[in-house]
Short mmCIF file of the C-alpha atoms (twelve columns), coordinates in Angstrom:
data_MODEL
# 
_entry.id   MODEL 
# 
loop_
_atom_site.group_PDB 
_atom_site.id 
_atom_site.type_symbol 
_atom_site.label_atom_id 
_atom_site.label_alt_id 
_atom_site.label_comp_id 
_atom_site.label_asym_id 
_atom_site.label_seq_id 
_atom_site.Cartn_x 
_atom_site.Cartn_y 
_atom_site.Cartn_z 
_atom_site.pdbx_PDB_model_num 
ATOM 1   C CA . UNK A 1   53.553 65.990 82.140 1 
ATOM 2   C CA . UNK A 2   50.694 68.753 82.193 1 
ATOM 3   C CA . UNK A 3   49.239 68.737 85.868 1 
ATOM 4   C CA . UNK A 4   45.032 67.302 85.220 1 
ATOM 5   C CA . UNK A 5   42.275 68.211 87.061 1 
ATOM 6   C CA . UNK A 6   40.544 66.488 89.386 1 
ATOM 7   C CA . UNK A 7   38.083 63.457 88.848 1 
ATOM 8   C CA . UNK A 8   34.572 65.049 87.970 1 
ATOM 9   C CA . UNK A 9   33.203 60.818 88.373 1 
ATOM 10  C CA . UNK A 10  34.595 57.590 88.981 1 
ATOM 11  C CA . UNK A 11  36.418 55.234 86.227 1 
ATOM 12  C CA . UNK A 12  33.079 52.838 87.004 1 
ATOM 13  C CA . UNK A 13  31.662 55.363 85.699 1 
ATOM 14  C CA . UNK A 14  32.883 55.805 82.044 1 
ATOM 15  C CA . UNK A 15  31.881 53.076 80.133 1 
ATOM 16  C CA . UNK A 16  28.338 51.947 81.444 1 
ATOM 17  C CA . UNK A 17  25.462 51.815 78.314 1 
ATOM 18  C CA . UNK A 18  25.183 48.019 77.616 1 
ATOM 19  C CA . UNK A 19  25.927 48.580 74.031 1 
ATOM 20  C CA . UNK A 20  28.932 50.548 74.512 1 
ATOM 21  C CA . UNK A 21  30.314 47.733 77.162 1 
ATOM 22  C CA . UNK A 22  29.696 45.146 74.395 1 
ATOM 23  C CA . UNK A 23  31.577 47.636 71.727 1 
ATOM 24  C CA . UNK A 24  34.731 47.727 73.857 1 
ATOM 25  C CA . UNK A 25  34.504 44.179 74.716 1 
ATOM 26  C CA . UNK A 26  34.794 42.869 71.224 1 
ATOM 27  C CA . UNK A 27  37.543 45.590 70.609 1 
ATOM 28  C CA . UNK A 28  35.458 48.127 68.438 1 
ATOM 29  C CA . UNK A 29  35.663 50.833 70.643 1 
ATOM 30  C CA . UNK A 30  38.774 52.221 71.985 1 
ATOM 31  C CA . UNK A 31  38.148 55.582 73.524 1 
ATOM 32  C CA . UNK A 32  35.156 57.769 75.339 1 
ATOM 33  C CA . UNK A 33  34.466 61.463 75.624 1 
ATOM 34  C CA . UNK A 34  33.134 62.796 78.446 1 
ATOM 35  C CA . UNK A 35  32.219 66.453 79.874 1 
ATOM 36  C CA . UNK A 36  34.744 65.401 82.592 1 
ATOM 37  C CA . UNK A 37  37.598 63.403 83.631 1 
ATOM 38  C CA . UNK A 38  36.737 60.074 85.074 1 
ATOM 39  C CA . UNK A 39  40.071 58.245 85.100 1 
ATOM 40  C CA . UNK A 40  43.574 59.021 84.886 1 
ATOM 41  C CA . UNK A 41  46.560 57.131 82.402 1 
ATOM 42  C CA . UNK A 42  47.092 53.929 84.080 1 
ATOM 43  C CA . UNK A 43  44.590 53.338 85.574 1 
ATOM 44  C CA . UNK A 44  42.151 49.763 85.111 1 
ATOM 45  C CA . UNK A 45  38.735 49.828 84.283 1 
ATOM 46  C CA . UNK A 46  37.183 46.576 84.694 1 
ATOM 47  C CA . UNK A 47  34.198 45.728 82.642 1 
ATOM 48  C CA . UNK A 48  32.509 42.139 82.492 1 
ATOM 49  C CA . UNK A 49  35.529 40.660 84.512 1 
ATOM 50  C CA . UNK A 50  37.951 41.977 81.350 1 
ATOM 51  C CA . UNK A 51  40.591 44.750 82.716 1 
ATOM 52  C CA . UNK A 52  41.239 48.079 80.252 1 
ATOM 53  C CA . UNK A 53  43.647 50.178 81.043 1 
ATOM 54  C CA . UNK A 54  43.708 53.988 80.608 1 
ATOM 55  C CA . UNK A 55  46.466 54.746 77.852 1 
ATOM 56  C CA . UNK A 56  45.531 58.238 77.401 1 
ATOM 57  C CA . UNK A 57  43.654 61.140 78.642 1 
ATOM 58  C CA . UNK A 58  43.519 64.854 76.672 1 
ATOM 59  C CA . UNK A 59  40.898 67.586 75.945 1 
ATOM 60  C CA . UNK A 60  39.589 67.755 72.296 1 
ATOM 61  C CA . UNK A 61  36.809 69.966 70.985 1 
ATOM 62  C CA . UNK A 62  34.224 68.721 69.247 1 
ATOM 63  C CA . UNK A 63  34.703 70.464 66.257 1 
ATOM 64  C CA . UNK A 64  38.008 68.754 65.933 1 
ATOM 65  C CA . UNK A 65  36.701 65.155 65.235 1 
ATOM 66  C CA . UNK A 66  37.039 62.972 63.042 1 
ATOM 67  C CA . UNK A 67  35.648 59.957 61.195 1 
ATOM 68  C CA . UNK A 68  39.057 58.372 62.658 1 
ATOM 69  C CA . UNK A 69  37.716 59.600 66.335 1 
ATOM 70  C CA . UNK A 70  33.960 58.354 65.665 1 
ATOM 71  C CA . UNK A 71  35.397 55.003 64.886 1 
ATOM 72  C CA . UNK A 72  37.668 54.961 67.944 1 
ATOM 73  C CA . UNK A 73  34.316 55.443 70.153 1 
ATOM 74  C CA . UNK A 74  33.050 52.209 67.733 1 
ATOM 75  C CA . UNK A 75  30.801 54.703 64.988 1 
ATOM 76  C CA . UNK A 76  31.222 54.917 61.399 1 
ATOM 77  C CA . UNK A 77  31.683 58.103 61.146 1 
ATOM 78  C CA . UNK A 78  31.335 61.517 62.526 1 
ATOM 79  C CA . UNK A 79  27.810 62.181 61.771 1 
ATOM 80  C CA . UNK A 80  26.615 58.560 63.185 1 
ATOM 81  C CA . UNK A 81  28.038 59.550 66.244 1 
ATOM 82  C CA . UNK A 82  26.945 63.068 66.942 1 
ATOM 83  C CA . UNK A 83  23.508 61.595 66.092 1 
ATOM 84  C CA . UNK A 84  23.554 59.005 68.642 1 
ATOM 85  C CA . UNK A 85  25.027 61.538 71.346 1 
ATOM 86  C CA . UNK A 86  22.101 64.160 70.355 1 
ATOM 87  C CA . UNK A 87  19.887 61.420 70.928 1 
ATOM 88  C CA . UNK A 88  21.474 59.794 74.035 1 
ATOM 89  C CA . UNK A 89  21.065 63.477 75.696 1 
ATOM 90  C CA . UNK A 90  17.772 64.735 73.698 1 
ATOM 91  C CA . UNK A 91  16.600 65.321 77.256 1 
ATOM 92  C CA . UNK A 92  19.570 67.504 78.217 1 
ATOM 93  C CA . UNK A 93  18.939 69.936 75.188 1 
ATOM 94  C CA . UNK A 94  22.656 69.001 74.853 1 
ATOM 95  C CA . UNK A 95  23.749 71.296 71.977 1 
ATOM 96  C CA . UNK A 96  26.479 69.613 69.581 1 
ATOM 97  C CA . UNK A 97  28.892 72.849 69.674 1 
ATOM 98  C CA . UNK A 98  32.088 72.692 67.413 1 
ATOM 99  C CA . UNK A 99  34.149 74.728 70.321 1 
ATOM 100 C CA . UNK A 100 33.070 72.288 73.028 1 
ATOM 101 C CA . UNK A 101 35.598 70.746 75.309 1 
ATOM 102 C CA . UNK A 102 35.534 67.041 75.888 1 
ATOM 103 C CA . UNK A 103 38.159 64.609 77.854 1 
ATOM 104 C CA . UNK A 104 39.004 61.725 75.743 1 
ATOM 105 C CA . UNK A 105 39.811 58.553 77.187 1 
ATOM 106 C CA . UNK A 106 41.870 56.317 75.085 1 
ATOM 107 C CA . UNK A 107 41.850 52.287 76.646 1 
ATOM 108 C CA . UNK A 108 43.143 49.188 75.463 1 
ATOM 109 C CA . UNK A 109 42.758 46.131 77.043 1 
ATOM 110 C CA . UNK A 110 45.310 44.498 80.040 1 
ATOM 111 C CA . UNK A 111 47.860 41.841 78.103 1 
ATOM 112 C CA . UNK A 112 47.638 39.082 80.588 1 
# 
């Protein structure tokens, strides 16, 4: 196994926008990118009293996305969700750069 970095955040962290929560409560959303690693393979993210574990964690650059990806992080498509992260960081002056790096977080939820 490749060694990963550190924790930039906290798995709390991760999922947090109220719509989001609700997407990967009812199952439509499976994954999140982030500039930085906030939770290792394994792990249990807890959202609403429902436990997710952390299946998988690797680096992906934008450019490499997919419709497949977009629906993964509970989108259409590719376009509906680079629009929705422009406008989520409009006040960042977040560019949407084909060669950026993002951590994807892949979780399903705990079999109980």
């Amino acid at each position: 196994m490749k060694e990963l970095p550190e924790k930039t955040c906290s798995i709390e962290r991760l999922v947090t926008i109220p719509e989001d929560v609700e997407k990967v409560l009812n199952g439509q959303k499976t994954a999140t990118r982030r500039n930085g690693v906030y939770a290792y393979p394994g792990e249990i993210m807890v959202l609403d009293g429902k436990e997710f574990v952390i299946d998988a964690l690797y680096r992906q650059t934008l450019g490499e996305l997919t419709d497949e990806h977009a629906q993964q992080e509970g989108y259409t498509n590719v376009e509906e969700y680079k629009q929705s992260m422009m406008s989520m960081h409009a006040h960042a002056q977040m560019p949407w750069l084909p060669t950026m790096k993002v951590w994807v977080h892949e979780f399903s939820p705990v079999e109980k």
